[in-house]
Structures are given as C-alpha cells and as structure tokens.
C-alpha positions in Angstrom: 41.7 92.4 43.9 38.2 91.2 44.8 36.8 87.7 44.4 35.8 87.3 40.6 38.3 90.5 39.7 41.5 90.7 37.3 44.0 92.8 35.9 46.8 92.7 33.6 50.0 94.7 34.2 52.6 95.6 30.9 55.5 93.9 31.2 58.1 95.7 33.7 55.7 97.5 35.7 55.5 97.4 39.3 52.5 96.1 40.7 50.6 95.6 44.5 51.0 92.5 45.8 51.0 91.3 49.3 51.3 88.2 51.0 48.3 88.5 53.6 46.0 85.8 52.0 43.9 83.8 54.1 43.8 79.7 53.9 40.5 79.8 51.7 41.8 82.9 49.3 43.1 81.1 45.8 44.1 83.4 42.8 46.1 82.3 39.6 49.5 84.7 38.4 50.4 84.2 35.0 53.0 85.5 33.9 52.9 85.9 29.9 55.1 87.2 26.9 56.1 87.2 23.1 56.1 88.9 19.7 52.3 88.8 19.5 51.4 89.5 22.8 50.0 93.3 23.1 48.1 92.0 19.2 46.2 89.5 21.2 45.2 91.3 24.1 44.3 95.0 21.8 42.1 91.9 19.9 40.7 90.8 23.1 40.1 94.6 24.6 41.9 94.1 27.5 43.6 97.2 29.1 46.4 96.9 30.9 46.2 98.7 34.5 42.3 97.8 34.9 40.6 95.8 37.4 37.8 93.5 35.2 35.5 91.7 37.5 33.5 88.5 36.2 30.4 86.8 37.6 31.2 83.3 39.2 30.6 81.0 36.0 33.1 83.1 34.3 35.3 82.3 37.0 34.9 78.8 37.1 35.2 78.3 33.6 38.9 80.1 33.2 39.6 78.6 36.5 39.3 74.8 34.5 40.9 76.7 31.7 44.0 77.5 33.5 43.8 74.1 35.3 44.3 72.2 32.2 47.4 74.8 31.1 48.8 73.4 34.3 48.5 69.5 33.6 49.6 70.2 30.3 52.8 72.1 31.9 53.1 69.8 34.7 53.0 66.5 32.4 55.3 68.4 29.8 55.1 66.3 26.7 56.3 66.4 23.0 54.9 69.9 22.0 53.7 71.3 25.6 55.2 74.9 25.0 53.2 75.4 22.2 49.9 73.8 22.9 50.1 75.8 26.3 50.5 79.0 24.4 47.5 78.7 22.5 45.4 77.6 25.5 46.4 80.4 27.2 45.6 82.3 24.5 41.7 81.1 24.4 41.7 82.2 28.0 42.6 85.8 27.1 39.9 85.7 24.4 37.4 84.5 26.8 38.3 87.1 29.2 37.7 89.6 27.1 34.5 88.2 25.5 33.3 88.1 28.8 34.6 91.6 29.6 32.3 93.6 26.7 29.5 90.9 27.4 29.0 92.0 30.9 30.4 95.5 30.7 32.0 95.0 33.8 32.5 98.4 36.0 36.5 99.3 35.3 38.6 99.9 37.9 42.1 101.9 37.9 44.9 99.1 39.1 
C-alpha cells in the first residue's frame, strides 16, 4: 500500500505483507470479526480485495480514531470489549463515507 491507501481482506485469505518498512513508515492492522461483520462493511460499501486511498485529513482523522481504540484497549476497563467494537465500527463507516465521497480510484489487492 501507498501512503493514504487501505484494503480489507475476508477472513482466511492470504495477503502481501513484507517487513521492509522504513523508520518513518507507520500503518495500523486491524484485525476484525463477528456475527455482523460482512452486514457492516456491505452497509459501509467496502469491498474486500480493494485498495481505497484517502486524502490526508481522512487519514488523520481515522488515525485519532484508531488511537483512542487503542487507549481504550490498552487501559481495558469495565466494558472495553464492547465500547471498542462500536468505535471500531464508526471507523468502518467513516471509511466508507469517505470512500463514495471522494470516489477514490479502486485498485485490485
């Protein structure tokens, strides 16, 4: 992936990945399941196997998204699990909001 790109891969599907980042790349994995999971990202219009690139506020904005998945995670209190579920879940809606607002140019992954 590119700087300000995505993709989301089904669950059990092999995927690239190397380990040849650079000190100044950063990128978030998430892994993600559940009952609901394919319902929320067919509501958010988000392919799997796709590359989605963002502009830079975009970015930043699920960057501070996923950042506050992590304190919650990382502080664990009463009720963590499900409170990071449904923040995670806002990110995948504003991904794809963001996606059909900027009718990114799709990629094959």
């Amino acid at each position: 992936l590119q700087p300000c790109q995505f993709a989301v891969w089904k669950y059990n599907t092999p995927y690239p990945f190397t380990d040849g980042f650079d000190l100044l790349t950063g990128f978030y994995f998430a892994h993600f399941s559940g009952y609901r999971i394919q319902e929320i990202l067919d509501s958010c219009q988000l392919e799997p196997h796709k590359i989605y690139t963002l502009q830079e506020s975009q970015i930043a904005q699920i960057s501070q998204e996923i950042e506050a998945i992590f304190r919650e995670f990382i502080l664990r209190q009463p009720g963590y699990e499900e409170i990071t579920a449904a923040m995670f879940t806002e990110v995948l809606i504003h991904l794809g909001r963001f996606v059909r607002e900027g009718s990114p140019e799709l990629q094959q992954a």
